[in-house]
Backbone bond lengths (Angstrom), bond angles and torsions (degrees), N, CA, C in turn:
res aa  C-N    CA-C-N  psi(-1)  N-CA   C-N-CA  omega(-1)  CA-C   N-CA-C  phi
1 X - - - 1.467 - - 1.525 108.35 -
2 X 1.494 118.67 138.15 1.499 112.52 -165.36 1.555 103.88 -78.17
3 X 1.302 113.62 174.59 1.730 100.25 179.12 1.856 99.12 -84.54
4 X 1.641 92.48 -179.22 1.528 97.08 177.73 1.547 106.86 -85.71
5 X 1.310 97.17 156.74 1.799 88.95 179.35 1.690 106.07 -71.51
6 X 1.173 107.84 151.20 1.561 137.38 173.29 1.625 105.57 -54.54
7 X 1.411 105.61 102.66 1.765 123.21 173.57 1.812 95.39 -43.77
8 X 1.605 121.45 131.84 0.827 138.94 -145.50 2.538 83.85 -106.96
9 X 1.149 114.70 43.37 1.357 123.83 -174.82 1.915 108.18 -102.95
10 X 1.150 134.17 -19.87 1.008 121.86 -167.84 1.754 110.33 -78.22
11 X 1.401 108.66 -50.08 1.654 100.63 -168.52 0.944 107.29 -106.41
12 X 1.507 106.26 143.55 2.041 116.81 -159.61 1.784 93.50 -97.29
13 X 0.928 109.70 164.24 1.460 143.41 -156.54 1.677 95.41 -62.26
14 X 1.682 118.96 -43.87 1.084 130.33 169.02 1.500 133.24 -40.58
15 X 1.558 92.89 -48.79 1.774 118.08 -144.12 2.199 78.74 -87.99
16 X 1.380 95.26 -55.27 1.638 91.92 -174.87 1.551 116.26 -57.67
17 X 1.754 118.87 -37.96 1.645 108.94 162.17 1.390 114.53 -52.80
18 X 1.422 115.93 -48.66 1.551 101.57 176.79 1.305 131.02 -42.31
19 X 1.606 92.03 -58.90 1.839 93.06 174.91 1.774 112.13 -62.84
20 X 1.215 101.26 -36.25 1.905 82.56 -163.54 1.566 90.05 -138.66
21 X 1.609 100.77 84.67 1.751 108.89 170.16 1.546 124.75 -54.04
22 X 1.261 112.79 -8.18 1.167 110.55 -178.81 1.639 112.18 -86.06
23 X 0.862 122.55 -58.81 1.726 143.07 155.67 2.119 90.69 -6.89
24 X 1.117 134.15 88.46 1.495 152.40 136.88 1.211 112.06 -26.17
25 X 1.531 126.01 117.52 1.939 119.26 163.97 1.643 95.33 -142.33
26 X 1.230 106.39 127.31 1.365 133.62 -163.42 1.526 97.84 -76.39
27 X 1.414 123.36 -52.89 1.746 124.40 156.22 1.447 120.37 -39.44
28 X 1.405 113.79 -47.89 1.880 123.64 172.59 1.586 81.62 -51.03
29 X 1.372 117.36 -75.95 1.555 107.86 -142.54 1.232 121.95 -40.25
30 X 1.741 89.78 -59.61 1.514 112.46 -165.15 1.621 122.48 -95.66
31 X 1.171 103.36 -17.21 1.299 108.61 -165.06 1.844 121.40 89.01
32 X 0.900 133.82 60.07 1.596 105.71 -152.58 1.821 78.73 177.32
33 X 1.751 73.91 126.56 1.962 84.27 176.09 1.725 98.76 -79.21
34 X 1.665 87.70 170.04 1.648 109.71 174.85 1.720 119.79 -62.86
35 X 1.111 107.12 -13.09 1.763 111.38 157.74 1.334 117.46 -70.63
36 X 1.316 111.74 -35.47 1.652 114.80 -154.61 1.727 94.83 -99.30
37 X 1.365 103.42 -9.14 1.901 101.74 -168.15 1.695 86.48 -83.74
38 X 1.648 110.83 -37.51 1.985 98.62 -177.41 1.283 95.62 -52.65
39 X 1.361 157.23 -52.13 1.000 155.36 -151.12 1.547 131.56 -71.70
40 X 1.469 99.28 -11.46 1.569 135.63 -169.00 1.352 97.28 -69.58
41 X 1.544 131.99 127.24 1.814 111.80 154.03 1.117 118.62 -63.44
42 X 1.504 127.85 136.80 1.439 149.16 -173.47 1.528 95.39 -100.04
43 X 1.107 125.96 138.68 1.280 132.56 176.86 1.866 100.74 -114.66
44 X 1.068 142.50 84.45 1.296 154.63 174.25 1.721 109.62 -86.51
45 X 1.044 97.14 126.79 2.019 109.78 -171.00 1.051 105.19 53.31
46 X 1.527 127.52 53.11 1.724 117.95 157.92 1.850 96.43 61.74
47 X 0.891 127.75 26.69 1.882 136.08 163.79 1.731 106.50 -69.62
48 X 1.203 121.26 140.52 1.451 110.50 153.41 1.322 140.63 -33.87
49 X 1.377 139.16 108.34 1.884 112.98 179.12 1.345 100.47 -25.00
50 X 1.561 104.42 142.58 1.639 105.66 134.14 1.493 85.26 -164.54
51 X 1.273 114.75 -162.21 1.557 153.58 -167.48 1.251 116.52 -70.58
52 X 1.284 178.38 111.28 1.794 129.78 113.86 1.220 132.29 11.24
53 X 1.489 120.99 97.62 1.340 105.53 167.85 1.181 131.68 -97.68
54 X 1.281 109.99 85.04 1.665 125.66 -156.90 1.955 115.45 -57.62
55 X 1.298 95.01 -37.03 1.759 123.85 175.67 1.841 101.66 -64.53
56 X 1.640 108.48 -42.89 1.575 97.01 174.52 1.742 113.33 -62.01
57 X 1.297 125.39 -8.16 1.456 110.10 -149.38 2.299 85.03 -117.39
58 X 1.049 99.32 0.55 1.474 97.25 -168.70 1.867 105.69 -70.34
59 X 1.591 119.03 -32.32 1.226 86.57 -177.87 1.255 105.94 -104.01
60 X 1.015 130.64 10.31 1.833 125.32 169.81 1.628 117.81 -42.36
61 X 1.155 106.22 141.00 1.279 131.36 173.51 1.740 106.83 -65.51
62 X 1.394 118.90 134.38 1.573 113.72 163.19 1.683 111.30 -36.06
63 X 0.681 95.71 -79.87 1.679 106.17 -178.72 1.524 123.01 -47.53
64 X 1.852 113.81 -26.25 1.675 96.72 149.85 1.697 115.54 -94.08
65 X 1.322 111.78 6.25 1.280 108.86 161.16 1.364 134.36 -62.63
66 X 1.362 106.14 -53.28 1.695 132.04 151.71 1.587 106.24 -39.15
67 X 1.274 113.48 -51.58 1.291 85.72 -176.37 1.623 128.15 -82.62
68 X 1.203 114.62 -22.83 1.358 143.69 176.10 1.536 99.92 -48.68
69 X 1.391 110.48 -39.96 1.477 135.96 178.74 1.655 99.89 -58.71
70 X 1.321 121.20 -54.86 1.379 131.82 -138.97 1.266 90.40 -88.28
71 X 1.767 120.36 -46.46 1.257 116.12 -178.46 1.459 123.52 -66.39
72 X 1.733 114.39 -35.06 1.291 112.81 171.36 1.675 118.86 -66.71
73 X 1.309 121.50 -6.43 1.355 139.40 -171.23 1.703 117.29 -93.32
74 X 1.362 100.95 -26.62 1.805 113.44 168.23 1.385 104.14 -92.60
75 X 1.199 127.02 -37.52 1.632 143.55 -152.73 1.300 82.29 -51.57
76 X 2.108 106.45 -70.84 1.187 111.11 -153.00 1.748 105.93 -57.03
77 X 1.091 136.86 -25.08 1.192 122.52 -167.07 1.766 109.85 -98.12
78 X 1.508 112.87 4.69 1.605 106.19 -176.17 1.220 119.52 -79.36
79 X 1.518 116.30 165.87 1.302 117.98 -167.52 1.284 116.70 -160.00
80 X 2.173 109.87 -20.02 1.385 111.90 -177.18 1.824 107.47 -110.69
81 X 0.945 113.40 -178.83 1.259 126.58 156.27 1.533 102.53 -62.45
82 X 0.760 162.68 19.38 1.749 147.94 -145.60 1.358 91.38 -150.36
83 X 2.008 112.71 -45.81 1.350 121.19 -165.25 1.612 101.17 -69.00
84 X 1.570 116.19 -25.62 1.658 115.86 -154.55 1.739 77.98 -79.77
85 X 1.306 133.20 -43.23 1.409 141.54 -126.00 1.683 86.10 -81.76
86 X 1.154 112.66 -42.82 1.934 127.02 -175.34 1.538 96.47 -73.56
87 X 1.349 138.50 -45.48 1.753 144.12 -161.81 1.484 73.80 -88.34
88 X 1.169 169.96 -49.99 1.332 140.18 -164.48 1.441 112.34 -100.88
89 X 1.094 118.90 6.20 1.514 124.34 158.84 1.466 107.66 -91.07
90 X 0.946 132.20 -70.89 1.860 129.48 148.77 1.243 108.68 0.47
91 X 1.971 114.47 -70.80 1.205 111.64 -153.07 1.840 99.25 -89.29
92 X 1.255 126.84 -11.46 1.362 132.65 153.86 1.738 115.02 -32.86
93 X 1.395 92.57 -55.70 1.698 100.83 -172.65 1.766 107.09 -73.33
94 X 1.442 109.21 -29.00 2.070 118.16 -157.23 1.995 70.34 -83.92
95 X 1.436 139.52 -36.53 1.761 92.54 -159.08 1.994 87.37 -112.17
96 X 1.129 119.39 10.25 1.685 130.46 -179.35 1.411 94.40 62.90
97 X 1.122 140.06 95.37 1.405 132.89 175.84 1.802 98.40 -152.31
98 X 1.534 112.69 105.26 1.268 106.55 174.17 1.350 127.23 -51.56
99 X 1.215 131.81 -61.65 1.453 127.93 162.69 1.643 138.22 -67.91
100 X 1.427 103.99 113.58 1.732 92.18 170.68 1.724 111.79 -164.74
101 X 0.923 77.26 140.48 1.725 99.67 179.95 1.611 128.35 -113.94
102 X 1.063 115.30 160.08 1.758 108.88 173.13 0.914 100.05 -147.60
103 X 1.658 130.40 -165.32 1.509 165.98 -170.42 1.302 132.74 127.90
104 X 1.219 112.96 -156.82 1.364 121.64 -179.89 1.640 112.52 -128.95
105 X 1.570 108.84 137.21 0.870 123.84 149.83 1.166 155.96 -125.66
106 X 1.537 122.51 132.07 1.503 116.33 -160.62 1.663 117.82 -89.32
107 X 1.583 110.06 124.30 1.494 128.71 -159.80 1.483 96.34 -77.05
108 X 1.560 119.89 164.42 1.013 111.48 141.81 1.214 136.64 -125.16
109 X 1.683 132.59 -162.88 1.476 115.87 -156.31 1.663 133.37 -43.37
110 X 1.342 90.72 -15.52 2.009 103.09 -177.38 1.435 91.73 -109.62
111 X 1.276 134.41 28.77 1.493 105.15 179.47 1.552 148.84 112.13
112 X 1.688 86.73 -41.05 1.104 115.63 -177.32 1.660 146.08 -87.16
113 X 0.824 139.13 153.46 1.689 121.89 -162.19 1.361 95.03 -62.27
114 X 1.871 114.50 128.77 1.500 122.51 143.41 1.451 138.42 -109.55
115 X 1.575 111.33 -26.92 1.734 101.50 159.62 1.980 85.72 -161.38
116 X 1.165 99.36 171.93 1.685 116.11 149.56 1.154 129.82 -45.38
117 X 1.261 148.46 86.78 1.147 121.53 159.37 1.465 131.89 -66.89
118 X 1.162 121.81 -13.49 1.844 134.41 -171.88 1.401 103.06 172.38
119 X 1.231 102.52 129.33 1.374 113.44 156.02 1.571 117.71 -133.37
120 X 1.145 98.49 133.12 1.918 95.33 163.70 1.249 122.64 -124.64
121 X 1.094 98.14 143.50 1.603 107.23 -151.44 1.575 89.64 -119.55
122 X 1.539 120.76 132.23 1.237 164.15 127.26 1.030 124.59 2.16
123 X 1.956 93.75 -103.40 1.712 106.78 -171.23 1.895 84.19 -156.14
124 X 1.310 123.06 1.97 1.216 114.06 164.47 2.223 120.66 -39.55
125 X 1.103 99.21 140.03 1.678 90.31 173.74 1.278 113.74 -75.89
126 X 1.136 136.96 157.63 1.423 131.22 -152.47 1.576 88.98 -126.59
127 X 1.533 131.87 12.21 1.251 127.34 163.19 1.828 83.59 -97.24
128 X 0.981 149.30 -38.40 1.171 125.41 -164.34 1.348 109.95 -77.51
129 X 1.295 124.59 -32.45 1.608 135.41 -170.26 1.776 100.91 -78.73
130 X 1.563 114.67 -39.92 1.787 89.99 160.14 1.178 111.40 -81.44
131 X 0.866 145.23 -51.53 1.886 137.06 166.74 1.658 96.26 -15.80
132 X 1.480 131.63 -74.61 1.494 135.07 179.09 1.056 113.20 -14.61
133 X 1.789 105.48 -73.01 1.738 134.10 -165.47 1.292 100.69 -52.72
134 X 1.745 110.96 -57.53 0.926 118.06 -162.12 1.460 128.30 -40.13
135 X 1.308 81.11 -65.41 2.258 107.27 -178.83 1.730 101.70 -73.97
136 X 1.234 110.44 13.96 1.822 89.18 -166.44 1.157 122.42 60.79
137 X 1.136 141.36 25.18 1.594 145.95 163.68 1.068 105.34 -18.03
138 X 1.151 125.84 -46.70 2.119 124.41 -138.59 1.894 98.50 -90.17
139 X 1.540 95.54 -4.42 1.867 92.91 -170.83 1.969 92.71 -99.51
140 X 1.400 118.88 -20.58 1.055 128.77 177.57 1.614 129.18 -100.53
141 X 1.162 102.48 -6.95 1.370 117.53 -166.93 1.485 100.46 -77.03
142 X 1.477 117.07 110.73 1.940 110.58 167.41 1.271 121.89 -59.66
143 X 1.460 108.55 -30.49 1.799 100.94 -170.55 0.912 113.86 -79.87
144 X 1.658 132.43 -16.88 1.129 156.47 163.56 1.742 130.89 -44.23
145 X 1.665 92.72 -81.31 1.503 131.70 137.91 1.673 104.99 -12.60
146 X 1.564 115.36 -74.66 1.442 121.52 -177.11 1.000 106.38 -58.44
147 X 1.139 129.40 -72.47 2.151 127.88 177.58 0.876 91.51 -18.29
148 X 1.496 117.50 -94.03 1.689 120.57 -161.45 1.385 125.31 -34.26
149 X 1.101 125.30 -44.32 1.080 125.90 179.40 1.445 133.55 -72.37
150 X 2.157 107.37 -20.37 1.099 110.77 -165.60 1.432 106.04 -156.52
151 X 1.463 122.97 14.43 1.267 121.61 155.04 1.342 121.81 65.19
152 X 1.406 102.49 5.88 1.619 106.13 175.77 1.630 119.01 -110.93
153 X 0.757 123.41 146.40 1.639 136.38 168.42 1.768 105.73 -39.09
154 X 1.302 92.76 126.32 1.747 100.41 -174.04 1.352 91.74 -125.95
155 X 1.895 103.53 130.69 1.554 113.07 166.40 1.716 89.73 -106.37
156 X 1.223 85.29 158.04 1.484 100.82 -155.50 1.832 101.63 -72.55
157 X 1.192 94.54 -27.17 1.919 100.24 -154.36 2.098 95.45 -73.57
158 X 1.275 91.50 -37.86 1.686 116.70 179.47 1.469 112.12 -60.40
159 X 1.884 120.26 -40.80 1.230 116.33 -177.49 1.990 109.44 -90.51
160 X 1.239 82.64 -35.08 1.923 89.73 173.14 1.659 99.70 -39.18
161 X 1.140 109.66 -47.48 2.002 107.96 -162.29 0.661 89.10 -82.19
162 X 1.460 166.25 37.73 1.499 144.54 124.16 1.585 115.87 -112.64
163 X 1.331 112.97 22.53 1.451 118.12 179.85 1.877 90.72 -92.25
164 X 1.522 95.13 155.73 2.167 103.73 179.09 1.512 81.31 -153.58
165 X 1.139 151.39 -74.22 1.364 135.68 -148.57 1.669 109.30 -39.46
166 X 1.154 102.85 171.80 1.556 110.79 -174.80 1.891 98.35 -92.45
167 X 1.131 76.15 -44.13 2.355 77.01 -177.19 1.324 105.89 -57.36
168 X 1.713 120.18 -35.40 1.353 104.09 176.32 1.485 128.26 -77.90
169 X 1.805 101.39 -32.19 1.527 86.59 162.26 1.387 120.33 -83.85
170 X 1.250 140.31 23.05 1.339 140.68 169.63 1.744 81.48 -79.63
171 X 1.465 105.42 -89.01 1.752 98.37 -172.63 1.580 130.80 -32.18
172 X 1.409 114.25 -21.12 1.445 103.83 174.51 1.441 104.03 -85.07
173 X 0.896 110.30 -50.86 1.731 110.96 -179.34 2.070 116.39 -56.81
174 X 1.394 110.77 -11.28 0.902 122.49 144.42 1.695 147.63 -52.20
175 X 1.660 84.20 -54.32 1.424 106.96 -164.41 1.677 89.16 -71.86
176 X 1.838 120.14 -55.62 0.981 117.35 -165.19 1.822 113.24 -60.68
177 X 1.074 90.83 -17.89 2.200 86.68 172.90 1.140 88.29 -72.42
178 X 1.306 154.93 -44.98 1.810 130.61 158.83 1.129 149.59 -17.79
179 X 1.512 79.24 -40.74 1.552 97.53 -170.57 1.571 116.56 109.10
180 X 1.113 132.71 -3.70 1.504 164.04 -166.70 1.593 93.60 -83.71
181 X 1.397 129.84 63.04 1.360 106.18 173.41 1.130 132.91 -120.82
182 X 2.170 98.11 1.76 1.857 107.05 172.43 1.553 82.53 -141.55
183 X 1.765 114.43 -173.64 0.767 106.58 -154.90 1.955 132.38 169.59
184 X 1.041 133.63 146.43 1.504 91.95 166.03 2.112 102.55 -158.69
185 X 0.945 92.02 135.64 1.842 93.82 158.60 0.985 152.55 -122.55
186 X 0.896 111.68 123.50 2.091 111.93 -177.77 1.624 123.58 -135.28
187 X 1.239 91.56 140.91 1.710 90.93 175.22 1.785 99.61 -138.58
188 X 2.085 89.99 -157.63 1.442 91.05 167.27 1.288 98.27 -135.99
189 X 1.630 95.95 -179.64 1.598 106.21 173.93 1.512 112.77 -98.58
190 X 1.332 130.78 123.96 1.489 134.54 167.68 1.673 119.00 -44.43
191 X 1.198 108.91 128.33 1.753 113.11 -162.62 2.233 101.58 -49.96
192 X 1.429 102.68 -12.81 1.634 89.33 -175.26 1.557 105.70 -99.43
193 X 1.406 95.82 -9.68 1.822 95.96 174.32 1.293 98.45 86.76
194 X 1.507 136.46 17.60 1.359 120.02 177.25 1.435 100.06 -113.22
195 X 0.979 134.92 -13.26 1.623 132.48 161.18 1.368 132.92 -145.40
196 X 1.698 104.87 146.18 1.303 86.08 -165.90 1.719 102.86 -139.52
197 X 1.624 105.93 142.45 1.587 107.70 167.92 1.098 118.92 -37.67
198 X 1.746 135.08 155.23 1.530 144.74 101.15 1.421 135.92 -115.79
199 X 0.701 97.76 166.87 1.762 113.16 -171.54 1.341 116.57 -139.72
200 X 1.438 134.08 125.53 1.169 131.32 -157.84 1.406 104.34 -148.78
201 X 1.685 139.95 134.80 1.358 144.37 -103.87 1.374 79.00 174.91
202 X 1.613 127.92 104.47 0.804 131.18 165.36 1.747 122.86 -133.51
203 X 1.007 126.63 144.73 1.796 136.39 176.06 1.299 115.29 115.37
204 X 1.717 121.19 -125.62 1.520 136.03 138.20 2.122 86.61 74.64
205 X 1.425 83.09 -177.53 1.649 101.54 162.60 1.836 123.08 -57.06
206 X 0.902 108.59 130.16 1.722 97.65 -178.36 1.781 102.91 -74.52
207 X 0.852 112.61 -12.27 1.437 109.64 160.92 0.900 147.80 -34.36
208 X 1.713 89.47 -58.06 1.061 127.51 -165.18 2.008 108.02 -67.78
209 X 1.464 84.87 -32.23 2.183 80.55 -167.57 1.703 100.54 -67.76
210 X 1.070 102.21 -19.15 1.640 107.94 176.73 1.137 109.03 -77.60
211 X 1.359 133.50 -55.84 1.715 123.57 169.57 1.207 130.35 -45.35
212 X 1.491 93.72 -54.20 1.807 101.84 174.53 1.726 142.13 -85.77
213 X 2.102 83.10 2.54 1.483 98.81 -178.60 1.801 115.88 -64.29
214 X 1.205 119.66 -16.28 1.881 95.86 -169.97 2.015 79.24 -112.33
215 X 1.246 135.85 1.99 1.168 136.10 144.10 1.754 118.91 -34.79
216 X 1.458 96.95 -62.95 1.830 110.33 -161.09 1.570 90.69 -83.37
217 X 1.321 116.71 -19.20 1.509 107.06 -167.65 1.903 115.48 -88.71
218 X 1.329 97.99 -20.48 1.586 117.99 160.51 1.323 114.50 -76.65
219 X 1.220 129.04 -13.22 1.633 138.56 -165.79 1.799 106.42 -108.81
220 X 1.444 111.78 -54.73 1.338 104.90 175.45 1.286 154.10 -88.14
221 X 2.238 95.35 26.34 1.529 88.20 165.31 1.450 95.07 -95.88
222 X 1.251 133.63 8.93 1.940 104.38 165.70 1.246 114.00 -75.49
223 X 1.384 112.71 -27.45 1.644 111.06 -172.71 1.777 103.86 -88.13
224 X 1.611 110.35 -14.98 1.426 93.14 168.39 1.627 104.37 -82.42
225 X 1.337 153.35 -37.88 0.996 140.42 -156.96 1.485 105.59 -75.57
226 X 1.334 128.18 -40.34 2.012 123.14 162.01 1.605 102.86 -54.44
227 X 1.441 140.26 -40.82 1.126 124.54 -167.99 1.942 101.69 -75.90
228 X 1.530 96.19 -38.02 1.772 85.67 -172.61 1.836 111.57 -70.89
229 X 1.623 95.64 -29.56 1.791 83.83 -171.89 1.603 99.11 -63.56
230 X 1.611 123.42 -53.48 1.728 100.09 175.45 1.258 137.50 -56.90
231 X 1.498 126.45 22.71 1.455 110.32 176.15 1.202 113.85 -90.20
232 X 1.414 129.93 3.34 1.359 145.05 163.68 1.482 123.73 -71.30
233 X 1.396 106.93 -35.71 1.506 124.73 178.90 1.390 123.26 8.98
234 X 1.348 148.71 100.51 1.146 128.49 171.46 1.609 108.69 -49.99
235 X 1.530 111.51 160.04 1.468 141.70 176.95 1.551 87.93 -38.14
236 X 1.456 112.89 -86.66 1.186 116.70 177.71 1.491 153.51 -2.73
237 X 1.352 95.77 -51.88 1.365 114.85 162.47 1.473 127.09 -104.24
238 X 1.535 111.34 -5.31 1.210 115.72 152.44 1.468 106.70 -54.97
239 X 1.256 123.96 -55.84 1.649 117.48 -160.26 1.126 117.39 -74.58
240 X 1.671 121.87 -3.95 1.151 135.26 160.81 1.375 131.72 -82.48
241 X 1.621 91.33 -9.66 1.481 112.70 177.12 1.489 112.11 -72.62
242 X 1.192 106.89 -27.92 1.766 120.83 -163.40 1.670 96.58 -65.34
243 X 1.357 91.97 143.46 1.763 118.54 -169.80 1.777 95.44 -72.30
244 X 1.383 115.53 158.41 1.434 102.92 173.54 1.445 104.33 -67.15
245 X 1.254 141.55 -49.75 1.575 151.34 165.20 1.240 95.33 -19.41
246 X 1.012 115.75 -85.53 1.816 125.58 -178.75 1.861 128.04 -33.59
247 X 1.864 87.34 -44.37 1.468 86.78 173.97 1.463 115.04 -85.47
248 X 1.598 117.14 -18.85 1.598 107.13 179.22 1.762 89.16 -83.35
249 X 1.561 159.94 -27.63 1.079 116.68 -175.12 1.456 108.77 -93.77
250 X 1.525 114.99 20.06 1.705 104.88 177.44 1.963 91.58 -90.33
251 X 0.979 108.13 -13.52 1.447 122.69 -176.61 1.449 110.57 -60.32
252 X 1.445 95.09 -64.84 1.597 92.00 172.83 1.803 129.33 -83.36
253 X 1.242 101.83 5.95 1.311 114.31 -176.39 1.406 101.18 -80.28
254 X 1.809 116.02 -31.96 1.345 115.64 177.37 1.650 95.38 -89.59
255 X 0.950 143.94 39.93 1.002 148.25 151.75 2.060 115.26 -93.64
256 X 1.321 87.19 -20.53 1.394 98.58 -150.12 1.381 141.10 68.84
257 X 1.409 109.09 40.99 1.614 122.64 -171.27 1.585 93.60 -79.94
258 X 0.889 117.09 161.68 1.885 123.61 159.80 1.381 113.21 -87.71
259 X 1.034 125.66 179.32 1.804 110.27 177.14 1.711 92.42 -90.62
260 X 0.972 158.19 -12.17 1.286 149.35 162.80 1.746 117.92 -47.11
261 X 1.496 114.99 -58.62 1.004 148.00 170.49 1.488 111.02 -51.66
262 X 1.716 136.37 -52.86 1.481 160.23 136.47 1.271 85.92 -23.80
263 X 0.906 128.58 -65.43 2.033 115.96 -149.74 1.532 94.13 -72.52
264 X 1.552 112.79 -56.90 1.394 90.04 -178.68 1.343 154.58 -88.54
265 X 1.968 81.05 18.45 1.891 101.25 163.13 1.137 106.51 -72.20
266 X 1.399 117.60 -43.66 1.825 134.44 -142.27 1.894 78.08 -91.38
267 X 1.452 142.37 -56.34 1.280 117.55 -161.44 1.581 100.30 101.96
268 X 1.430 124.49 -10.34 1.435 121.12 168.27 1.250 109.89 -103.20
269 X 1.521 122.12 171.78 1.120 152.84 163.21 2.034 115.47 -27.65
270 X 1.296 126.91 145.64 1.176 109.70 170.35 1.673 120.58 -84.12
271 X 1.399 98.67 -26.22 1.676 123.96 168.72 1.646 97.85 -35.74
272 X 1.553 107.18 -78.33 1.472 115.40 170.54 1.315 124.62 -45.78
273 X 1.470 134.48 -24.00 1.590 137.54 179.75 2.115 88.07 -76.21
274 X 1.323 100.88 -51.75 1.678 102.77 -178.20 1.481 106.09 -38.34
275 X 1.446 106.74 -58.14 1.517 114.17 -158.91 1.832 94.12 -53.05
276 X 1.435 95.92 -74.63 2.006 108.37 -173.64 1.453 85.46 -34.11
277 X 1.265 151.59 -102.40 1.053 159.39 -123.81 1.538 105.15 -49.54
278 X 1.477 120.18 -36.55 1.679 125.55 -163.19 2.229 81.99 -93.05
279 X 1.440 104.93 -43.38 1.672 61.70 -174.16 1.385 118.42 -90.94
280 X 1.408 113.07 29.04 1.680 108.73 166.93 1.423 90.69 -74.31
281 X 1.313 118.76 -64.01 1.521 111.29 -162.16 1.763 113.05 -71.07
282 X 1.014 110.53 -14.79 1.975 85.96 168.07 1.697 107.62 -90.60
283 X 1.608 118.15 -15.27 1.835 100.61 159.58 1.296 109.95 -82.95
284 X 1.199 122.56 -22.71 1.636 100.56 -172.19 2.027 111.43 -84.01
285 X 1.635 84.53 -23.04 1.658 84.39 -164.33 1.746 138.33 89.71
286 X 1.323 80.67 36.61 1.327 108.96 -176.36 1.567 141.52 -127.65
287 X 1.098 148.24 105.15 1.276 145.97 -172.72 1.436 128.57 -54.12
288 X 1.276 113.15 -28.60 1.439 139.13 177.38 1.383 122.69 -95.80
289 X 1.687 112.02 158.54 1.557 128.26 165.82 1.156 92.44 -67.72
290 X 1.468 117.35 -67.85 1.794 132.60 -168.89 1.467 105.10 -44.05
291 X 1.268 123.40 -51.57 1.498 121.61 -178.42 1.562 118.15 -55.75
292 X 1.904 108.33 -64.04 1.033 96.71 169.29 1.809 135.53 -57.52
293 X 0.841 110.90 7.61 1.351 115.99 174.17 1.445 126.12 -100.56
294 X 2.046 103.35 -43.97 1.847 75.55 142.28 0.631 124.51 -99.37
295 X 1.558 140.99 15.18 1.989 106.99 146.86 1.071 119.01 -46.75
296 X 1.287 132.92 -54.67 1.243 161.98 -145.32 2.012 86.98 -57.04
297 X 1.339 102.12 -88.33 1.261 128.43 163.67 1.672 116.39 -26.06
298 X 0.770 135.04 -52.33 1.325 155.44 148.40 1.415 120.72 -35.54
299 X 1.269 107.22 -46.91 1.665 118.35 172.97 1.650 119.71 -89.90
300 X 1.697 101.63 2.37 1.318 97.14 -176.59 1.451 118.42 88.26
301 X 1.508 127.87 -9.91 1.158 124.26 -174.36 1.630 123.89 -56.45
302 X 1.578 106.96 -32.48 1.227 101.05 -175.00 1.629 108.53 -106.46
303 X 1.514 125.18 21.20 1.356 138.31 -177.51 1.495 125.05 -44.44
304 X 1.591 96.52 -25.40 1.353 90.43 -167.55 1.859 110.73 -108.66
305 X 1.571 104.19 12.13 1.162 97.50 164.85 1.730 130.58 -95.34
């Protein structure tokens, strides 16, 4: 019979760092048994510390489990704008909410909303999102307004009752001719404080933003950390960013078409030439037709004609 292995009691925690400093013990470091280290926040993909919330996952259904699964299973491997655009189509279906959108936005020195940096949009209507741009929404917007200011998850029905200005109830009474009438948002704030995620979950059961709210809020710092590492983007891959839609009407824009003229090459709407046209200029970073075109030009985009 072989012997028993040798009780692991002779060399103290000390004597073995001495000899072989490389050798790591989480008790040396910290002090703190192997019960209390499960208890530790793990920060996994550059995420905020926090916890396990083992109690959030108890009443899920098999089947939003699986998916919860599927989304944490792309998360780990994303990296583009395209990847967040697929993890919020996923996570569209895990809380059932027809409308939703995200991006980034860049704050300014107090805090406060100063322009778009990216948004991708979902299943939002794209007559409501120029209506937004249009009127300046984002300086009036409460659910908005609240994020920024306080980093917490806003259900929509909860932030409406504390709106009094007249611009804000102009915009809610807006939003709801949309169809915008429950709801919920959350993001984060970027570690320099100059930009910050949202995510916005709109239609479905009103129930529902209450069931699935500490759900989406466990789910969207992976999709905020792919949206914050691209706001740096080189030029480059911005122009690679451009939608095929986008790059055939930046095409004809260096043509000098008007967007009137674009719609009725393309067979769409001019509303829609507006829309393509505004997100050439928040990926490229530009205010102009003229601008975006030499970037465009500049990056080689139109080289091969």
């Amino acid at each position: 019979m072989a012997e028993l292995a040798k009780q692991d009691h002779s060399i103290s925690e000390d004597t073995l760092h001495g000899a072989f400093p490389f050798i790591k013990s989480r008790k040396r470091e910290h002090g703190i048994s192997l019960s209390e280290s499960r208890q530790r926040p793990l920060s996994p993909l550059g995420i905020p510390h926090r916890t396990f919330p083992s109690a959030l996952f108890q009443d899920l259904t098999k089947a939003e489990m699986q998916r919860v699964l599927e989304i944490l299973h792309y998360a780990a491997e994303a990296t583009t704008g395209d990847d967040v655009y697929y993890l919020l189509q996923l996570l569209q279906r895990a809380v059932a909410c027809p409308r939703v959108i995200g991006g980034v936005a860049q704050l300014n020195t107090k805090g406060g909303f100063k322009e778009f940096n990216s948004v991708i949009n979902v299943s939002y209507s794209n007559d409501w999102l120029y209506t937004y741009g249009n009127r300046q929404y984002a300086t009036v917007d409460p659910v908005l307004q609240a994020l920024l200011s306080s980093f917490k998850t806003q259900t929509w029905d909860q932030t409406y009752k504390k709106t009094s200005t007249p611009s804000q109830c102009e915009f809610i009474e807006e939003a709801r001719s949309y169809g915008l009438t429950n709801g919920m948002t959350t993001g984060l704030l970027e570690h320099s404080r100059r930009f910050a995620s949202f995510f916005s979950f709109a239609g479905g059961d009103p129930g529902d933003v209450h069931r699935y709210k500490g759900l989406v809020e466990y789910l969207i710092p992976y999709l905020h950390r792919v949206l914050i590492a691209n706001i740096h983007t080189p030029l480059p891959n911005r122009v690679k960013g451009l939608s095929r839609r986008e790059t055939s009407v930046l095409m004809w824009m260096k043509q000098g078409k008007t967007n009137w003229e674009i719609s009725r090459i393309l067979g769409v709407s001019e509303r829609t030439v507006r829309f393509h046209v505004e997100g050439i200029f928040v990926k490229l970073d530009v205010s102009s037709r003229t601008q975006a075109v030499a970037c465009a030009m500049e990056q080689g985009l139109f080289a091969d004609e």
